[in-house]
Backbone as CSV, one residue per row, in Angstrom:
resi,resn,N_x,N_y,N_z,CA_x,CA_y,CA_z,C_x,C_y,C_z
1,UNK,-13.740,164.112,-162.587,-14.969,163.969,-161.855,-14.683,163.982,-160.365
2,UNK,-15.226,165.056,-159.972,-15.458,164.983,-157.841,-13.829,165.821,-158.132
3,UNK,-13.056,165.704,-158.737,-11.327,166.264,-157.928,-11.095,167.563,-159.026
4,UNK,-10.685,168.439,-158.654,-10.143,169.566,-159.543,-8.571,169.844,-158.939
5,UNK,-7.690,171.022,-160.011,-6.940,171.600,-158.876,-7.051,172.676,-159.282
6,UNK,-6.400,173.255,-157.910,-6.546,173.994,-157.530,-5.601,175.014,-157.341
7,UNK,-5.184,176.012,-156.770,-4.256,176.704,-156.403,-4.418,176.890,-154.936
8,UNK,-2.917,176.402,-154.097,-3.216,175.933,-152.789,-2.203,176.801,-152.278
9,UNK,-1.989,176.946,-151.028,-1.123,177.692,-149.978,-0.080,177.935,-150.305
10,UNK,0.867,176.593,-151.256,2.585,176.620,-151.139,2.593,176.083,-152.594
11,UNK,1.211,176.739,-153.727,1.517,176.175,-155.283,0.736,175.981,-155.590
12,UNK,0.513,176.085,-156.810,-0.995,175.751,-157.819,-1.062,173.879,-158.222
13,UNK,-0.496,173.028,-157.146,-0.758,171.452,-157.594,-1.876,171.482,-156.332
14,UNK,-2.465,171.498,-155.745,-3.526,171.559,-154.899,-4.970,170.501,-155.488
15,UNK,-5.226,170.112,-154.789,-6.283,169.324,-155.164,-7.615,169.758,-154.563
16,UNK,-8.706,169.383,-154.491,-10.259,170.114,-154.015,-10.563,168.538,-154.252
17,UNK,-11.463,168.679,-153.228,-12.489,166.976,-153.548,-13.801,167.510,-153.410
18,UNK,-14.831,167.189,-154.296,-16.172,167.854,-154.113,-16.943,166.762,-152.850
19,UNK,-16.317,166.021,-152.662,-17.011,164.835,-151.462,-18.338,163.985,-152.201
20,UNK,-17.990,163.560,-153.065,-18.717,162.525,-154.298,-18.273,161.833,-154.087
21,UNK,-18.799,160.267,-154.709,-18.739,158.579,-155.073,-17.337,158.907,-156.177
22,UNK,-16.998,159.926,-156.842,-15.375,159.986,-157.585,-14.699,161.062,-156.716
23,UNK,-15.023,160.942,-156.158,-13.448,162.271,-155.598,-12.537,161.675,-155.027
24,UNK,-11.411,161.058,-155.346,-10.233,160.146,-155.236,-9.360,160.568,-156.128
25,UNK,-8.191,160.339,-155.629,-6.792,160.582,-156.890,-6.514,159.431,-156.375
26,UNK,-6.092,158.084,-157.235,-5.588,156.842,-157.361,-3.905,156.918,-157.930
27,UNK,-3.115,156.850,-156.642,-1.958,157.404,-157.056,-1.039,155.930,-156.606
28,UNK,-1.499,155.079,-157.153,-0.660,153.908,-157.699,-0.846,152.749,-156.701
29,UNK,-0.212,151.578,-157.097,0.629,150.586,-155.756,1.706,150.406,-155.668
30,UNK,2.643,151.728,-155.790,4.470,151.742,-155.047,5.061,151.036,-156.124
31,UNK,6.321,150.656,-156.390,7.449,150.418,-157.067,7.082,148.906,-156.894
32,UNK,7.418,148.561,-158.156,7.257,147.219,-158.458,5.799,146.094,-157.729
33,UNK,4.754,147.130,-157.699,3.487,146.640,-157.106,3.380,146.644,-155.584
34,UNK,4.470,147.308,-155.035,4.505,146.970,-153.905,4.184,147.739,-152.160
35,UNK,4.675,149.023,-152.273,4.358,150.351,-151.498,4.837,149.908,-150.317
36,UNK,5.632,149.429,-150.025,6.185,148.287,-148.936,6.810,149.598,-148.064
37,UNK,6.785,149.998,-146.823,8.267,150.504,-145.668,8.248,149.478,-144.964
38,UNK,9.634,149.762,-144.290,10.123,149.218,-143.209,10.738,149.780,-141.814
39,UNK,10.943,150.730,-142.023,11.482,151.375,-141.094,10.686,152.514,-139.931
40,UNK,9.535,152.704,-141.221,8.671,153.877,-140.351,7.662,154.587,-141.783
41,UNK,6.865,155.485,-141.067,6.239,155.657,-141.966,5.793,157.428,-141.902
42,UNK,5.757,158.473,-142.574,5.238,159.625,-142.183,4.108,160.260,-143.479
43,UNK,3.131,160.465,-142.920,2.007,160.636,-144.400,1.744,162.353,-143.410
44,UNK,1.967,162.886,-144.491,1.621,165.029,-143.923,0.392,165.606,-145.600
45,UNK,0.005,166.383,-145.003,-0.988,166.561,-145.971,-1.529,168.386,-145.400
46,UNK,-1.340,169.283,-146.240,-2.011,170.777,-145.437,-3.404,170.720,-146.395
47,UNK,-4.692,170.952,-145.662,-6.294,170.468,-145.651,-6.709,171.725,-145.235
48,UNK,-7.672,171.877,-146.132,-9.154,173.049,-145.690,-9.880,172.128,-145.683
49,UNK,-10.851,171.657,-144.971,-11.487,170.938,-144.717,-13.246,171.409,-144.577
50,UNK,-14.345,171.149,-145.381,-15.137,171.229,-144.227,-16.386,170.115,-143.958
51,UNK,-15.467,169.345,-143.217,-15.735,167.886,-143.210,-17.038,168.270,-142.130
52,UNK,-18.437,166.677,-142.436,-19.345,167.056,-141.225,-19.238,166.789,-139.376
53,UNK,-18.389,165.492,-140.123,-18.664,164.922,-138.438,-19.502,163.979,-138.120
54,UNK,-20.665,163.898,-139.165,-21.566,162.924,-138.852,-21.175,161.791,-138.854
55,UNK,-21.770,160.979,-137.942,-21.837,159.691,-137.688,-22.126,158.629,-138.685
56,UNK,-21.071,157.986,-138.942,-21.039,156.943,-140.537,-20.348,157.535,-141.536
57,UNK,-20.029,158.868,-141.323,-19.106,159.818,-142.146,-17.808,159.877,-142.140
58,UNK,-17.040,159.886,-143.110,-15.266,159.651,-143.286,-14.811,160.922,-143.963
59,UNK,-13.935,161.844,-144.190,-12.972,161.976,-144.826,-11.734,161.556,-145.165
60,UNK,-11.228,160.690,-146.218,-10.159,160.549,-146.208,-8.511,161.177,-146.693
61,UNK,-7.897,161.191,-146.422,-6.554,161.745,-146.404,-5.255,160.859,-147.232
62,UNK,-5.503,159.925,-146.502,-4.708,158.531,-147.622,-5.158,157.360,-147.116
63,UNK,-5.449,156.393,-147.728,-5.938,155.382,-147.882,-5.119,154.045,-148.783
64,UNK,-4.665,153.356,-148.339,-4.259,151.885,-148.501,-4.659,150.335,-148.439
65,UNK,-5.253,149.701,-148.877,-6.002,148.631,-148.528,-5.836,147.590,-149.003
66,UNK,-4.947,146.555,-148.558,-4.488,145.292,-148.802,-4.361,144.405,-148.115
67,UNK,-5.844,144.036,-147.640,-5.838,142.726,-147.031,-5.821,143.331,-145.286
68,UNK,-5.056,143.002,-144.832,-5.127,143.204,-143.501,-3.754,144.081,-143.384
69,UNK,-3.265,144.873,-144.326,-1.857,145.584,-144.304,-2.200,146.743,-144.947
70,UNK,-3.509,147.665,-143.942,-3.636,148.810,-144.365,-2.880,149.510,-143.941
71,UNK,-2.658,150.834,-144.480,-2.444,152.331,-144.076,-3.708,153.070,-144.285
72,UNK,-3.907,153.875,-142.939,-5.117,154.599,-143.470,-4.888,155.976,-142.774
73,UNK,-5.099,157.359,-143.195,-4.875,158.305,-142.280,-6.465,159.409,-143.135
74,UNK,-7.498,159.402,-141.870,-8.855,159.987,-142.248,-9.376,160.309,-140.884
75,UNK,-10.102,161.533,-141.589,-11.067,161.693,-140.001,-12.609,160.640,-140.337
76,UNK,-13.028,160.331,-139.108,-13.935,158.942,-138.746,-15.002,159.484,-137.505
77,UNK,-16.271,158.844,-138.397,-17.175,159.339,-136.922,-18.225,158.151,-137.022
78,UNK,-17.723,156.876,-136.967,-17.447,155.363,-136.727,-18.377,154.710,-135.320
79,UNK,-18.912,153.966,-135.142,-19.313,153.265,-134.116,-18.249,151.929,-133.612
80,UNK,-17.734,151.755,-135.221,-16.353,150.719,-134.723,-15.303,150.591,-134.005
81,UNK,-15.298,150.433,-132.981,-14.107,150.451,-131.682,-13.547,149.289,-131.748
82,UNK,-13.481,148.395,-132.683,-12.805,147.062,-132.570,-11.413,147.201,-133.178
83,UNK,-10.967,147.863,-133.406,-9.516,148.247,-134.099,-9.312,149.171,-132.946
84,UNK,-9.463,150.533,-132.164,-8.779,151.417,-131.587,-7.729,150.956,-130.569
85,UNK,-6.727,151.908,-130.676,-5.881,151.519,-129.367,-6.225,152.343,-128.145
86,UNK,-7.125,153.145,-128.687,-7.353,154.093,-127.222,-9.020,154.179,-127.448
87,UNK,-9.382,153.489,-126.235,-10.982,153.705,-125.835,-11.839,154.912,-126.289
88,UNK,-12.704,154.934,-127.346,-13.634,156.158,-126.953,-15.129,154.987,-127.295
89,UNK,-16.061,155.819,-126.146,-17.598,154.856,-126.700,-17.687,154.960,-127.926
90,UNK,-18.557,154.193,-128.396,-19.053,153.609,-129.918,-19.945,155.363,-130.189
91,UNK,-19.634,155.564,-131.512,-20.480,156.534,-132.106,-20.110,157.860,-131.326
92,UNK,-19.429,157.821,-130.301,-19.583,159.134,-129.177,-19.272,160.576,-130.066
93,UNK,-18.248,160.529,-130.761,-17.330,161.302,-131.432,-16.236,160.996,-132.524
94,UNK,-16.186,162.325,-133.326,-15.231,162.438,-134.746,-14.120,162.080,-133.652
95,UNK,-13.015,161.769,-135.005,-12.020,161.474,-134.650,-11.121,161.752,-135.655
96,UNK,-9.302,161.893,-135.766,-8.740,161.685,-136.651,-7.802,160.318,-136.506
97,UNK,-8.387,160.070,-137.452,-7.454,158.235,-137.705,-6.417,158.058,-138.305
98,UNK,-5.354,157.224,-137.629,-3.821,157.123,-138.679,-4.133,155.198,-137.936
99,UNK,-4.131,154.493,-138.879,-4.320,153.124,-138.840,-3.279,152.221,-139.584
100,UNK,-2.781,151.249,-138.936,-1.872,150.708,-139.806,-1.485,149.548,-138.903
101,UNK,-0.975,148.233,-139.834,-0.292,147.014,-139.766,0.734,147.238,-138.769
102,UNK,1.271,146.582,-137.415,2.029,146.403,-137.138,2.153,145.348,-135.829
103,UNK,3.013,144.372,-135.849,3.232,143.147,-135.574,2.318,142.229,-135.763
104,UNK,1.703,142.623,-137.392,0.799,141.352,-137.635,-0.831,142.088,-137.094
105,UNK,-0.793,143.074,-136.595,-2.505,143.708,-136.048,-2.650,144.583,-136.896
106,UNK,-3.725,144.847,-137.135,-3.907,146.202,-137.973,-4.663,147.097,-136.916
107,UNK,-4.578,147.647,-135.998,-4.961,149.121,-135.568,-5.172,150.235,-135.633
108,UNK,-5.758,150.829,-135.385,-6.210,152.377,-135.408,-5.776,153.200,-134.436
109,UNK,-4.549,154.488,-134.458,-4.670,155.138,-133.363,-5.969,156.483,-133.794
110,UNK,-6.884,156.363,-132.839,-8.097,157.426,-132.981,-7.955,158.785,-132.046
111,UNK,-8.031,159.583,-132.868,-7.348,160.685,-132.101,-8.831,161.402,-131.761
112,UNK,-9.669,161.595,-130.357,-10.885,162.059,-130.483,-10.217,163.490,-130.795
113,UNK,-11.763,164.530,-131.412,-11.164,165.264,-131.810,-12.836,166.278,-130.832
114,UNK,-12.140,166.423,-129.616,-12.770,166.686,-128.242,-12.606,168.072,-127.381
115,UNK,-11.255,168.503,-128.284,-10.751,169.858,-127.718,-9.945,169.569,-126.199
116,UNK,-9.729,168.390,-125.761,-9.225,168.028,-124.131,-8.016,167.421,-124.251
117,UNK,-7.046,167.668,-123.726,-5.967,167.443,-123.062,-4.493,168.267,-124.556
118,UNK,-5.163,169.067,-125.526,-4.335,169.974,-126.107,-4.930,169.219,-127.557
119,UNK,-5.749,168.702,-127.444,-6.478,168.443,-128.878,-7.454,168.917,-129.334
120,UNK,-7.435,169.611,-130.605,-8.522,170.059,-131.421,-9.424,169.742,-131.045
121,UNK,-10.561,170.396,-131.440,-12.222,170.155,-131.223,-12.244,170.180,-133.317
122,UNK,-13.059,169.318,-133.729,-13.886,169.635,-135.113,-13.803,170.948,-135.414
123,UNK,-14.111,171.502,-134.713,-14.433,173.174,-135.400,-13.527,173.891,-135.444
124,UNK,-12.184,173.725,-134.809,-11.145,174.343,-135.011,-10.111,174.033,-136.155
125,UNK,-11.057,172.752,-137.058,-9.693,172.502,-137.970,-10.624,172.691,-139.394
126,UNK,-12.345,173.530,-139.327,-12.786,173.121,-140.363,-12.609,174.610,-140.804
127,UNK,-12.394,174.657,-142.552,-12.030,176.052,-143.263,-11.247,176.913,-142.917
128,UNK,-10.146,176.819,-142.506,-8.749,177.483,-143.004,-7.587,175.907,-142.936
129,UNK,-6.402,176.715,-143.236,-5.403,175.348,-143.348,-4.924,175.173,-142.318
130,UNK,-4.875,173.793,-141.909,-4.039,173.302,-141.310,-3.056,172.090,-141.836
131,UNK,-2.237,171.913,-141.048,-0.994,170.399,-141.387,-1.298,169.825,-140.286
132,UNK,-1.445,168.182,-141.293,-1.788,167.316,-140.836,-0.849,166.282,-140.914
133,UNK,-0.046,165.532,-140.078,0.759,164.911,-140.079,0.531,163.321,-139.723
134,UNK,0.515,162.268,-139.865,0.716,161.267,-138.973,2.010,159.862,-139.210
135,UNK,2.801,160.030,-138.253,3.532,159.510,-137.834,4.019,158.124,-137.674
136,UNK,5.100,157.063,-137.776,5.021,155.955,-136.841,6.539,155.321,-137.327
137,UNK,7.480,155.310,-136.147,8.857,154.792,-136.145,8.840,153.345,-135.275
138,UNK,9.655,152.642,-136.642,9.573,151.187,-136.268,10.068,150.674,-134.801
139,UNK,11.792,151.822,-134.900,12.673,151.635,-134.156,12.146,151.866,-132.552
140,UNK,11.333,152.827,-132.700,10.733,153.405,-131.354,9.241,152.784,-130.393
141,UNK,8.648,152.389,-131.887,7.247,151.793,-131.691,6.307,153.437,-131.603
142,UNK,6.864,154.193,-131.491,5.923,155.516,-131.112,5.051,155.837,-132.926
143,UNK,3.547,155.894,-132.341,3.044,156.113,-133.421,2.105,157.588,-132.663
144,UNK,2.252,158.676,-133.830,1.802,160.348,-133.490,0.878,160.874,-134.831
145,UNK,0.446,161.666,-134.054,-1.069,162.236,-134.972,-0.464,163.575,-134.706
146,UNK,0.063,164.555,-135.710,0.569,165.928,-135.613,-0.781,166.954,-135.788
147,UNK,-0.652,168.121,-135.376,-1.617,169.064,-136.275,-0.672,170.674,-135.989
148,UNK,-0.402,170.815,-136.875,0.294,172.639,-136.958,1.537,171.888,-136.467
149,UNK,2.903,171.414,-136.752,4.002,171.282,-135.856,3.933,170.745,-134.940
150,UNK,2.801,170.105,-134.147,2.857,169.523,-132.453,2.482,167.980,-132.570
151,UNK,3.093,167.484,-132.108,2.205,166.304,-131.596,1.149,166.610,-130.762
152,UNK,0.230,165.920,-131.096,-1.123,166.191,-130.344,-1.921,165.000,-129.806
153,UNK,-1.037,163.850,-129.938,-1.784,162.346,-129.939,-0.352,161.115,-129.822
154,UNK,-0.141,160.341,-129.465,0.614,159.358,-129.687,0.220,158.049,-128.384
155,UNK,0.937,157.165,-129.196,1.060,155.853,-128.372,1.833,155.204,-129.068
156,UNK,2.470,153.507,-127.990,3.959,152.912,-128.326,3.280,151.511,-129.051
157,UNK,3.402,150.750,-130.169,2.832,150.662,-130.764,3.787,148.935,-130.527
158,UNK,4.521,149.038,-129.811,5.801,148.161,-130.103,6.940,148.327,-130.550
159,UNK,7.934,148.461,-129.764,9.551,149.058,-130.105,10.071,147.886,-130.802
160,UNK,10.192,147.962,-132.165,10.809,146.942,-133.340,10.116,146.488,-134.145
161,UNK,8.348,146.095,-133.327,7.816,145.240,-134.096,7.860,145.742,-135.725
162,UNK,7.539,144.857,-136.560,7.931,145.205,-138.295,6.199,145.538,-138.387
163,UNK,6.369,146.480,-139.623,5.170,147.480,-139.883,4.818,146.493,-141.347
164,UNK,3.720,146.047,-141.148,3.280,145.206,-142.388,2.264,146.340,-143.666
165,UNK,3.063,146.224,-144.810,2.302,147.346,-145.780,3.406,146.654,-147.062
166,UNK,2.150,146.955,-147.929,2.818,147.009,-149.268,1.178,146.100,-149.795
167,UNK,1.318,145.407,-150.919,0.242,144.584,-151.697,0.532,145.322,-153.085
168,UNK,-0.359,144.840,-153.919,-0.815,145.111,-155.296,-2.370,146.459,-155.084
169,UNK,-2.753,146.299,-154.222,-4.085,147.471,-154.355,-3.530,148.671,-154.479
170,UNK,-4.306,149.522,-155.113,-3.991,151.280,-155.262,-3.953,151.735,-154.025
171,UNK,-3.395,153.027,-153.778,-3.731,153.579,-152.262,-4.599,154.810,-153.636
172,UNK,-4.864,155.820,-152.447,-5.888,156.443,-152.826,-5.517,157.626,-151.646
173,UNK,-5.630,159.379,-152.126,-6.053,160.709,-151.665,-7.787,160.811,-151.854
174,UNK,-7.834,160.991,-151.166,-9.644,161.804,-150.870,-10.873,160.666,-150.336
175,UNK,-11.933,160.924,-150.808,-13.169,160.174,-150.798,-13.273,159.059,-151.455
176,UNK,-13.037,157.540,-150.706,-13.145,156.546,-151.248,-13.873,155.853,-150.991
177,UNK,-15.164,155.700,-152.137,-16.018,154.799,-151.521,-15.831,153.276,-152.358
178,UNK,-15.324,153.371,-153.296,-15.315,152.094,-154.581,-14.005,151.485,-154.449
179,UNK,-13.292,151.082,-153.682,-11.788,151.110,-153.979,-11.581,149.661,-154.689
180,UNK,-10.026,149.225,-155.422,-9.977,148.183,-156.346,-8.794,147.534,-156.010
């Protein structure tokens, strides 16, 4: 229900989400309940997309949710600015989100997706493929939002601080509106 596969760019394991209340692949909670890193984290994903943009609207990409030790990597067109590390007004604009636990905060780096300073605009990433990458080394604190090979987004997140993730909840690929 909502997920098929598909035959995709680099193999026939490809997934499709019809953008329904089921279009999710529930692909576990990590080894021994846990989904825990420590060192860093890299979630890549190649997407045809043709996400709207609207306001209150998500696509998600991967999704983690345990308590206050999410991972989340989705595009967002959010009024919520109380998590971002980088200012945009409430509601102004889509964005792509890579969010995650670290030194105890859970943050969002929000990547507007504005077409200014070497970043995508929406319309350049909807219906054909692109790679989507997002990033974050413990050792460095540098956390990056890739698209095609480039960094296109980053900020220092804290050089050492420990990246809080793991729990018992499922993470989740696609459209999650029910999660458990």
């Amino acid at each position: 229900r909502g997920v098929a596969r598909v035959r995709g760019g680099v193999g026939p394991g490809a997934l499709s989400f019809d953008n329904t209340r089921d279009a999710f692949v529930r692909v576990g909670t990590g080894t021994n309940d846990n989904f825990s890193v420590t060192d860093g984290l890299t979630i890549e994903a190649i997407i045809v997309h043709e996400w709207s943009g609207d306001l209150g609207d998500s696509d998600v990409i991967f999704r983690k949710e345990d308590h206050g030790d999410w991972i989340a990597f989705e595009f967002q067109h959010d009024a919520d600015d109380s998590t971002r590390d980088v200012a945009i007004f409430p509601g102004e604009q889509p964005v792509l989100s890579f969010g995650l636990n670290v030194g105890g905060v859970y943050s969002e780096l929000d990547m507007p997706l504005d077409g200014q300073e070497g970043r995508p605009l929406l319309a350049d990433l909807i219906g054909s493929p692109h790679h989507v990458a997002a990033t974050h080394d413990v050792g460095s604190g540098e956390t990056a939002i890739w698209i095609d090979g480039a960094t296109v987004f980053s900020a220092q997140l804290g050089a050492g601080a420990a990246m809080h993730s793991g729990g018992t909840h499922n993470a989740y690929l696609g459209v999650v509106t029910a999660l458990s």
